[in-house]
C-alpha positions in Angstrom: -1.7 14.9 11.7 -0.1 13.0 8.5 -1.8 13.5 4.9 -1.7 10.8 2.4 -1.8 10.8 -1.6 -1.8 8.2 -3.4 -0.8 7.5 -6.6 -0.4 4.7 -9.6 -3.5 2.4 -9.8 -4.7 1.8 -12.9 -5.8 -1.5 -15.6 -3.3 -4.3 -16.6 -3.7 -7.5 -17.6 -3.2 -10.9 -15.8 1.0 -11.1 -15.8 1.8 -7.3 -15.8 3.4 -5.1 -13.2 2.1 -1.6 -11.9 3.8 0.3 -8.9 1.9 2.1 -6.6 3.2 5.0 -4.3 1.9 6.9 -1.0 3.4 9.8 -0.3 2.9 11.3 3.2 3.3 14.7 4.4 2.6 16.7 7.9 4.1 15.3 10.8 5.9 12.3 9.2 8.2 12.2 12.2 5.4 10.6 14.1 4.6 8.0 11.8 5.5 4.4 13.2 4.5 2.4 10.3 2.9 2.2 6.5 0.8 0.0 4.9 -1.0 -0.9 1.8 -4.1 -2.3 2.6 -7.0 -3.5 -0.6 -10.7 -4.0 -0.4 -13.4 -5.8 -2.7 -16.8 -5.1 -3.0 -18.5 -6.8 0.0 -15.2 -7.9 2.0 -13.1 -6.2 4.5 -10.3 -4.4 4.0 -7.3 -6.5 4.4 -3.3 -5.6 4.4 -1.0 -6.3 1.7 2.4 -5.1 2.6 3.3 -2.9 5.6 6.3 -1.8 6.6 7.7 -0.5 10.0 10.4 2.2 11.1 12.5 -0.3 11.8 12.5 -1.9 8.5 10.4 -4.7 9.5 8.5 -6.1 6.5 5.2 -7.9 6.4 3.2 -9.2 3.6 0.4 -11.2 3.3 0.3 -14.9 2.0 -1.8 -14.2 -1.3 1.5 -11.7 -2.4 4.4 -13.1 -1.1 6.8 -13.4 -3.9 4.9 -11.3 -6.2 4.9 -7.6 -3.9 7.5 -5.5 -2.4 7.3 -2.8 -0.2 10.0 0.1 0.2 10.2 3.1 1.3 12.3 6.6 1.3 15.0 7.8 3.6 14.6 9.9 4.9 10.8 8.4 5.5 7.5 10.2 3.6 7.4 7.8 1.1 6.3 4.1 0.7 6.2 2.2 -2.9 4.4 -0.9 -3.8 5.7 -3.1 -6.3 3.6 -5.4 -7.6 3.9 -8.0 -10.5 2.9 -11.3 -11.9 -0.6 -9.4 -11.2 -3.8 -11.8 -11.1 -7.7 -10.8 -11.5 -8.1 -11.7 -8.0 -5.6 -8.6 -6.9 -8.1 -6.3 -8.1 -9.3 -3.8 -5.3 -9.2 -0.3 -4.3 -5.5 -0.3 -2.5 -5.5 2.0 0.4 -2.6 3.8 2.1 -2.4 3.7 5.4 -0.1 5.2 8.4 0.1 4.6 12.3 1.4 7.0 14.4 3.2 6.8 17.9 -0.1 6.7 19.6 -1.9 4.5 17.9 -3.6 7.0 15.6 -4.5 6.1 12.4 -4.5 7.6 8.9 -5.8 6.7 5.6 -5.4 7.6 2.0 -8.4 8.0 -0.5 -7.6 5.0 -2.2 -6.4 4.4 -5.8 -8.3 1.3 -7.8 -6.5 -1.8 -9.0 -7.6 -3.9 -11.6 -6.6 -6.9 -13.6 -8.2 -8.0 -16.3 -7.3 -9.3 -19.8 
């Protein structure tokens, strides 16, 4: 199994920066990629960034330009920049990791939130 924390949410206003990170632990070895997903009230959960053990880098539309994902080597770690921050990127950001196997982990989720 692969534990998650989270860590680095927190209020800034429209323009700022904050950097989240998910630090994993257990049998990391396993892990095949990491994400950060967000959620809204009332919608589903949808990925921001994710990031695979080959390096391959995916981000949504709505951050492109504006996010980054990186992560440690060797891998347990996974950061997610984010700047030029808007109200609409406020959401509980979620951590999540897929193991070889298609197992599926998630961290308890660290709130966003943009407002002047």
């Amino acid at each position: 199994q692969v534990q998650l924390v989270e860590s680095g949410g927190g209020s800034v206003q429209p323009g700022g920066s904050l950097t989240l990170s998910c630090a994993a632990s257990g049998r990391v070895f396993t892990m095949y990629s990491m994400a950060w997903y967000r959620q809204t009230p009332g919608k589903e959960r949808e990925l921001a960034a994710s990031i695979t053990r080959d390096g391959t880098i995916t981000y949504a539309d709505s951050v492109k330009g504006r996010f980054t994902i990186s992560r440690d080597n060797p891998w347990n770690t996974v950061w997610l920049q984010m700047s030029s921050l808007k109200a609409e990127d406020t959401a509980v950001y979620y951590c999540q990791v897929v193991v070889f196997g298609a197992s599926v982990y998630w961290g308890q989720g660290t709130q966003v939130t943009v407002s002047s």
